[in-house]
N, C-alpha and C positions, 0 to 999 in steps of 0.2 A: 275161554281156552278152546283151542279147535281141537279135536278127539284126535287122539293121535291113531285108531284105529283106521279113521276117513283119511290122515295124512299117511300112512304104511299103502292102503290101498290106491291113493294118487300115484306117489312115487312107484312102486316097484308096476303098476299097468305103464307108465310113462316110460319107466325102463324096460317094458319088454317093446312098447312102441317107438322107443326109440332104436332099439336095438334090431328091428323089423324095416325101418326107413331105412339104416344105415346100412344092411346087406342089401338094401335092393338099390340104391343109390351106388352102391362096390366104395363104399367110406372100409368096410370090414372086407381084406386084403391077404393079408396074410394067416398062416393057418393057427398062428397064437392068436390073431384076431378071431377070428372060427371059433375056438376054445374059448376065449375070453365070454364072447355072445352068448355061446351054450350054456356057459354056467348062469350066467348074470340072468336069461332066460327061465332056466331050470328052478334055479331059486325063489326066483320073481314067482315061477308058478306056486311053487310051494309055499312061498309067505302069503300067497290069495287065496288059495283054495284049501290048502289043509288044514284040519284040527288036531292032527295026533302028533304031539310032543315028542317024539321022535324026529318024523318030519320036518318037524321046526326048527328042532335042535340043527338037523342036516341043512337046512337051508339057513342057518344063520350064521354055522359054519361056513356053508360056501359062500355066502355072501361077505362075510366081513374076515373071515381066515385063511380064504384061499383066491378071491375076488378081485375086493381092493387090494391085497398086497400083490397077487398077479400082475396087475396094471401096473403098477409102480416099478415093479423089477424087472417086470419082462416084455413091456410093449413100446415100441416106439412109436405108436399110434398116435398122434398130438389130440382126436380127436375123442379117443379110448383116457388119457388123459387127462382131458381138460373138463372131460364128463365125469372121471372120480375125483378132480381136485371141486368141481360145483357138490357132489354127492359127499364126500368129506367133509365140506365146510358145512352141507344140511345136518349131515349127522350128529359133528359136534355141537352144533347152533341148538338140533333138537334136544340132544342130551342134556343141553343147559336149560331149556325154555321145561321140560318135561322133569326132568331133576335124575332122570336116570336112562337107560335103552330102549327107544319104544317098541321095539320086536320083543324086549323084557317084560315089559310092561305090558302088553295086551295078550300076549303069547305065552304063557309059563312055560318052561324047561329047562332041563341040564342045563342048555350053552352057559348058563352064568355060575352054577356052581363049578362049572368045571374051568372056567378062567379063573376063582377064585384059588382051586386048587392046584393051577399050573401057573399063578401068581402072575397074572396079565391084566394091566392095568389100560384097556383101551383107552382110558382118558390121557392117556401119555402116549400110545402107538399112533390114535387117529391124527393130533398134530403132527405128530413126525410123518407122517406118511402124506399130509397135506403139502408139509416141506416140501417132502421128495417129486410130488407130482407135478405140483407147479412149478419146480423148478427144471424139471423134464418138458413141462409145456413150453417155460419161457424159450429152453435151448432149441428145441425142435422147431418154434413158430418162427426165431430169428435164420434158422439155416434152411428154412423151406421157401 
């Protein structure tokens, strides 16, 4: 089993490097794109370099409660897009191979008692939200 500790710090350095090529390439355009970056950045920093359970909680939040559903409602970025329905499909994929969140899992904090207590079942939001995205890449990549 590959640690999921090595795969949090793959993905979210990949995600700031990706999110670094794509402003300087001008892929990141508009100023919800701007905002999109900065969080996904911010985060990303946060799930690498901090240890205090606060922090964590804050960057788990913005990565998966205000993040991915940003993208999905508010970008018509195909490329913002088509990079949370690949990050979607990891998530769930890890969730199964790991048997639970691996930001849960290597990370302790609140974030999960407190979807418990506001009764959010991400194993039902992340499909839906993989719906919505791909089916926002499909429509954007056919009128572009």
């Amino acid at each position: 089993m590959i640690s999921p500790k090595l795969v949090l710090k793959f993905c979210f350095s990949l995600f700031i490097l990706i999110m670094i090529i794509w402003w300087k390439l001008g892929i990141i355009k508009s100023y919800t794109d701007y905002l999109l970056a900065f969080i996904a950045i911010i985060s990303s920093l946060i799930n690498l370099f901090s240890k205090k359970n606060f922090l964590l909680d804050l960057a788990h939040f913005l990565y998966c409660g205000l993040y991915l559903v940003s993208v999905v409602i508010f970008s018509n970025n195909k490329y913002f897009l088509l990079l949370n329905t690949v990050m979607l499909f990891s998530i769930i994929y890890s969730r199964y191979y790991y048997g639970r969140c691996s930001l849960n899992r290597e990370k302790t904090g609140n974030f999960e008692s407190l979807n418990k207590n506001m009764k959010l079942d991400w194993n039902l939001i992340f499909p839906f939200l993989i719906i919505l995205s791909a089916g926002k890449v499909v429509v954007l990549f056919e009128n572009s």
